[in-house]
C-alpha positions as semicolon CSV with decimal commas, in nm:
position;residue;x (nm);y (nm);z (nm)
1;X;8,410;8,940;13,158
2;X;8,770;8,964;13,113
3;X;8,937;9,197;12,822
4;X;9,160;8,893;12,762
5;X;8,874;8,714;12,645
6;X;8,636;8,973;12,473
7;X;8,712;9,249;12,192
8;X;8,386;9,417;12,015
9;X;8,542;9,562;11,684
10;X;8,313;9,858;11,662
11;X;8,271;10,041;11,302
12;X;8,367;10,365;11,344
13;X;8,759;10,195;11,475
14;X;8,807;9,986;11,184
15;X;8,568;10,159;10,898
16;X;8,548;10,458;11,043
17;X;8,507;10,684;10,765
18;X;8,091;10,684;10,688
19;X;8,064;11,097;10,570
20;X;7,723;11,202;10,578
21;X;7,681;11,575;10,335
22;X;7,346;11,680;10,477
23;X;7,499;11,640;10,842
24;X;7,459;12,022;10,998
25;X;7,487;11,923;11,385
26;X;7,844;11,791;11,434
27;X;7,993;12,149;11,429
28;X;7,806;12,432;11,297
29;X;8,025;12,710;11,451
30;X;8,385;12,768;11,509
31;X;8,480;12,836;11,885
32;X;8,799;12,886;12,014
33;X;8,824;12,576;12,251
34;X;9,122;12,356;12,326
35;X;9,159;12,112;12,087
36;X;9,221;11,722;12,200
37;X;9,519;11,558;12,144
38;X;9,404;11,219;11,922
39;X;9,219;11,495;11,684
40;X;9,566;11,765;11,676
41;X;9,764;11,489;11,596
42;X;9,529;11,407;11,272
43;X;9,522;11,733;11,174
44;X;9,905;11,771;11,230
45;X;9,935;11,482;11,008
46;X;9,740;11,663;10,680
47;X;9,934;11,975;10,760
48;X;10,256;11,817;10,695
49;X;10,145;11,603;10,464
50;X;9,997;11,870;10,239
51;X;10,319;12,080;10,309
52;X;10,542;11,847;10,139
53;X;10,353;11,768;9,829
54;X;10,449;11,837;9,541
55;X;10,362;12,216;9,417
56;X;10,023;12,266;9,239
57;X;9,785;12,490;9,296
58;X;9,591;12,453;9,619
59;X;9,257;12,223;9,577
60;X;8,954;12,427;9,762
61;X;9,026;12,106;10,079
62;X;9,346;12,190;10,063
63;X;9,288;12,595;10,152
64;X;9,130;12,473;10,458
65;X;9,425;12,362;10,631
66;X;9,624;12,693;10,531
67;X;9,588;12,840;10,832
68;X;9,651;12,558;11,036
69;X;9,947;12,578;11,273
70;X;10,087;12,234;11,314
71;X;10,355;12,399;11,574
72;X;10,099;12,542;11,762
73;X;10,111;12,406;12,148
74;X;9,830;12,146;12,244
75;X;9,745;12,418;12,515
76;X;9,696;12,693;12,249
77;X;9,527;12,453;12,001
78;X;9,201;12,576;11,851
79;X;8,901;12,318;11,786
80;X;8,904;12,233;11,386
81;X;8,667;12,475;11,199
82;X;8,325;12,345;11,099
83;X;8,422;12,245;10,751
84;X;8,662;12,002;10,839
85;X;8,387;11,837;10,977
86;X;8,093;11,861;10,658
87;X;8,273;11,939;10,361
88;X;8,289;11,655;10,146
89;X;8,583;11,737;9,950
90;X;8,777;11,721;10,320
91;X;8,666;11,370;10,373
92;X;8,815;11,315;10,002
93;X;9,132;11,513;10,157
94;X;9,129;11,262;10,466
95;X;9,094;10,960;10,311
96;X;9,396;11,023;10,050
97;X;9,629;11,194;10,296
98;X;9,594;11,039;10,609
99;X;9,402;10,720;10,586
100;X;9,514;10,583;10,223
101;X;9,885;10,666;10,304
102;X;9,932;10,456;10,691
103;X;9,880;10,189;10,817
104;X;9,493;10,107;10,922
105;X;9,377;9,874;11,180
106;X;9,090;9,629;10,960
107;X;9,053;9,278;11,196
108;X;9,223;9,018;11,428
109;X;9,489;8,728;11,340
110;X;9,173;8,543;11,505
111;X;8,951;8,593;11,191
112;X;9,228;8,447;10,981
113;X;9,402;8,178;11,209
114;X;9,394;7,921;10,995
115;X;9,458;7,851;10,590
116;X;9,184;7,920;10,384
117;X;9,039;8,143;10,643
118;X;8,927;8,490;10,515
119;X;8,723;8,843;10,604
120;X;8,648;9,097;10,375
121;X;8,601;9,493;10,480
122;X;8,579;9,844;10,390
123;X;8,803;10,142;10,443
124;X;8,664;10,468;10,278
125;X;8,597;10,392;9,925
126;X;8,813;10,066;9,930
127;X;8,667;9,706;9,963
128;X;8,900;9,528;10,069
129;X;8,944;9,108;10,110
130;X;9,215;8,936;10,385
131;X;9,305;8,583;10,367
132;X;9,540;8,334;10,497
133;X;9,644;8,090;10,214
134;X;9,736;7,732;10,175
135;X;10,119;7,771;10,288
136;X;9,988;7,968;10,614
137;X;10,067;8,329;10,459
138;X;9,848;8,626;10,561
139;X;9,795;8,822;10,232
140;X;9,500;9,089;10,151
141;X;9,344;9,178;9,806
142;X;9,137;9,472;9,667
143;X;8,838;9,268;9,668
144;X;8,755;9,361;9,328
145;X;8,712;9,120;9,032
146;X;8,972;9,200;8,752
147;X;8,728;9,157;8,472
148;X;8,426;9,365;8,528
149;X;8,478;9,520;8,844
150;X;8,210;9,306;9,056
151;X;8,215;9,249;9,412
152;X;8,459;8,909;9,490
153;X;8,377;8,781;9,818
154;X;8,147;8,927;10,117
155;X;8,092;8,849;10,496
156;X;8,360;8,599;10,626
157;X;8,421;8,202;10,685
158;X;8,649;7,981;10,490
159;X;8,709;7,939;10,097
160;X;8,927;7,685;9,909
161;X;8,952;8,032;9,638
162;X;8,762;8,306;9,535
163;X;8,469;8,293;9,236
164;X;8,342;8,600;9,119
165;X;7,960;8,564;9,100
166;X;7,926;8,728;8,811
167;X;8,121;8,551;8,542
168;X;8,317;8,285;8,720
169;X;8,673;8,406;8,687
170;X;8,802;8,215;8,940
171;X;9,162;8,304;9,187
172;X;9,390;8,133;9,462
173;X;9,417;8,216;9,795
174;X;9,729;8,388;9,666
175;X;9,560;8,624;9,417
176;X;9,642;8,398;9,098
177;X;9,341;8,394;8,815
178;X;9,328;7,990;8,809
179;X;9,037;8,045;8,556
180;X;8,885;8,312;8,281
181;X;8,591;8,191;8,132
182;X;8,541;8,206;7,757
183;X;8,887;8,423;7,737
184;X;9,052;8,151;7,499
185;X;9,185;8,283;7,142
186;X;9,182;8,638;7,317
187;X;9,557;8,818;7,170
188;X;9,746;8,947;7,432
189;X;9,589;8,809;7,727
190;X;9,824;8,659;7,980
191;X;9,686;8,495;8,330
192;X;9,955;8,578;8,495
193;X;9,895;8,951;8,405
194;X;9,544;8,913;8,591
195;X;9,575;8,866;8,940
196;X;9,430;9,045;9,206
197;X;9,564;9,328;9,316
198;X;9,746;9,301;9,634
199;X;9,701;9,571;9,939
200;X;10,037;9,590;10,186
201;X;9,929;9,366;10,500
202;X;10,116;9,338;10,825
203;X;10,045;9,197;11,195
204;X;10,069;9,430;11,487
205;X;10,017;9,224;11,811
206;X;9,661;9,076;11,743
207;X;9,577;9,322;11,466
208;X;9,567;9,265;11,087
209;X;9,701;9,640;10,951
210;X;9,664;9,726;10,564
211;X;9,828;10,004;10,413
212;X;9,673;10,152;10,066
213;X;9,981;10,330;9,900
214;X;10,007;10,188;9,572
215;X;10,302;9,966;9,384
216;X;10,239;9,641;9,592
217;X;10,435;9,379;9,480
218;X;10,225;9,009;9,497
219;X;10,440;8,859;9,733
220;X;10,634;9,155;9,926
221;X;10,587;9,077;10,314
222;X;10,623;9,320;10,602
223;X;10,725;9,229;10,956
224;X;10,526;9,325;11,193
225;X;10,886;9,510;11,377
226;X;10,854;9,756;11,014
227;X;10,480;9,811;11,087
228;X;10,499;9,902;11,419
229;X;10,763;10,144;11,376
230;X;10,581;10,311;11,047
231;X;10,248;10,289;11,225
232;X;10,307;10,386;11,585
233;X;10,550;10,152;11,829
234;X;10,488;9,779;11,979
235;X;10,209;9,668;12,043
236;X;10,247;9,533;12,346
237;X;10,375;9,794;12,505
238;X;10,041;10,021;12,423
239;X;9,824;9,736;12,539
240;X;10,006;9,698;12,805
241;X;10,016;10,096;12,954
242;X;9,664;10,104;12,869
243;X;9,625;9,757;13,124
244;X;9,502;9,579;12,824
245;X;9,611;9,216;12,822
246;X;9,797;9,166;12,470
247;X;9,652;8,807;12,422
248;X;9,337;8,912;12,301
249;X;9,087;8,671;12,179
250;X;8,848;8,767;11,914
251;X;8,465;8,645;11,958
252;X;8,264;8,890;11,714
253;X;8,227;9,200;11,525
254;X;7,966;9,418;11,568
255;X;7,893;9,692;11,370
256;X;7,690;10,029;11,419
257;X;7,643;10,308;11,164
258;X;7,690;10,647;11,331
259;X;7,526;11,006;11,204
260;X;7,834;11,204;11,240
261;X;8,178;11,280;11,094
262;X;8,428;11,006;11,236
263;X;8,588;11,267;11,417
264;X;8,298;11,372;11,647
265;X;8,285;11,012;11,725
266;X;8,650;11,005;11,857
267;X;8,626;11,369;11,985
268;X;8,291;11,254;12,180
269;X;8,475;10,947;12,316
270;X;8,806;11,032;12,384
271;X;8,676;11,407;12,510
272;X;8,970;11,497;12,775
273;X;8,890;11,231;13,042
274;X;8,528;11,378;13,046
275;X;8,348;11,039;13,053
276;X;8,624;10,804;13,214
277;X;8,402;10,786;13,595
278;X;8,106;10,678;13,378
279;X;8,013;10,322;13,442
280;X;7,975;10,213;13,069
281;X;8,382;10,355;13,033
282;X;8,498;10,213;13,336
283;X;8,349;9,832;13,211
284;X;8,573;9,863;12,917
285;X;8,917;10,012;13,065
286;X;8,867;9,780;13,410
287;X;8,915;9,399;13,440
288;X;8,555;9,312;13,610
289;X;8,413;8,992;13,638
């Protein structure tokens, strides 16, 4: 089957960040081995990160990166020390420097090609709901309900709006409350002050790409030009250097839970052209028929 007409949206690419504490096999000791690049390039990113932040006194994730050498040459690199790998309050470190703070591949255009179409995901400990409204737009919510917190929407498909199953308080496609039940006579309460809150969206080629970073306006839009250039470069040209056709047509998601630190899973993968003459590879980066 063709690439151009099959793409399985595994977990670990899209909600990759499953952390499990009791985990003591994905690195229990530290050797000095070459580090690859996709993981050096991750940990450059927290390095630099946490070297411009603001001054405070160093959090006990933080002090694990100390000694990290973003500078270092890929051939001198050193393979991240165990912690980075179990400690919980690294995941936390992760998830608020590096994943929370870019832009993050969640779905296809596909899933939302038409108005009123909608998914709904998780990214770390953010559920998340993307939709294409009435007037065609592409916009994505916390999927959160603004009155007692309760879970909005789940799975995928097509809704006319969104009705929280708990209470009924019921929003457009656009993240406007259209109703509050038994709110009237409340002082102070404006609908307008209720909406959901919006999460940055963009398009990058066939991708739908959220960014986290707070102070989202309702209606701010991103091209997908401003996305590509914050995220990584065009699109096409990745797909294409990789011989992947751009036009990409989506068909399903499946999803797998994996008992490791997302890392191992991309260090296991990726692994230095280690497993590209395998045949189960070589089905995914060939065209066969």
């Amino acid at each position: 089957m063709s690439m151009a007409t099959m793409m399985i949206a595994i977990k670990p690419l899209f909600s990759p960040l499953t952390h499990h504490r009791s985990s003591r096999n994905a690195r229990l000791h530290h050797h000095p081995t070459r580090m690859p690049l996709s993981l050096n390039r991750v940990a450059t990113r927290l390095a630099t990160s946490l070297a411009s932040a603001a001054a405070a006194p160093p959090s006990a994730a933080e002090s694990l990166v100390d000694d990290f050498d973003p500078e270092l040459p890929i051939e001198e690199a050193l393979t991240p020390p165990s912690s980075w790998y179990t400690d919980p309050s690294f995941l936390d470190l992760e998830l608020d420097r590096v994943f929370y703070r870019g832009w993050q591949a969640v779905g296809c255009t596909d899933q939302v090609k038409s108005p009123q179409d909608f998914f709904t995901g998780r990214l770390g400990n953010v559920e998340f709901v993307v939709c294409r409204d009435d007037n065609g737009k592409i916009r994505a919510f916390h999927n959160v309900c603004r009155h007692h917190a309760s879970l909005l929407a789940s799975g995928s498909g097509k809704k006319s709006c969104f009705v929280c199953p708990y209470h009924g308080w019921t929003y457009a496609l656009n993240g406007a409350l259209l109703r509050a039940t038994r709110v009237k006579g409340f002082r102070n309460f404006d609908v307008k002050e209720f909406g959901l809150i919006p999460l940055k969206v963009a398009t990058w080629g066939p991708f739908v790409l959220l960014n986290f970073e707070k102070d989202v306006s309702p209606d701010q839009e991103v091209g997908s030009d401003i996305a590509a250039k914050e995220w990584t470069c065009s699109c096409v040209d990745i797909l294409g250097n990789n011989c992947i056709d751009p036009s990409l047509t989506y068909l399903w998601k499946r999803e797998c839970t994996l008992e490791c630190d997302w890392k191992v899973f991309c260090d296991n993968y990726l692994d230095e052209g280690y497993h590209v003459d395998q045949p189960t590879v070589l089905m995914i980066l060939t065209d066969s028929e």
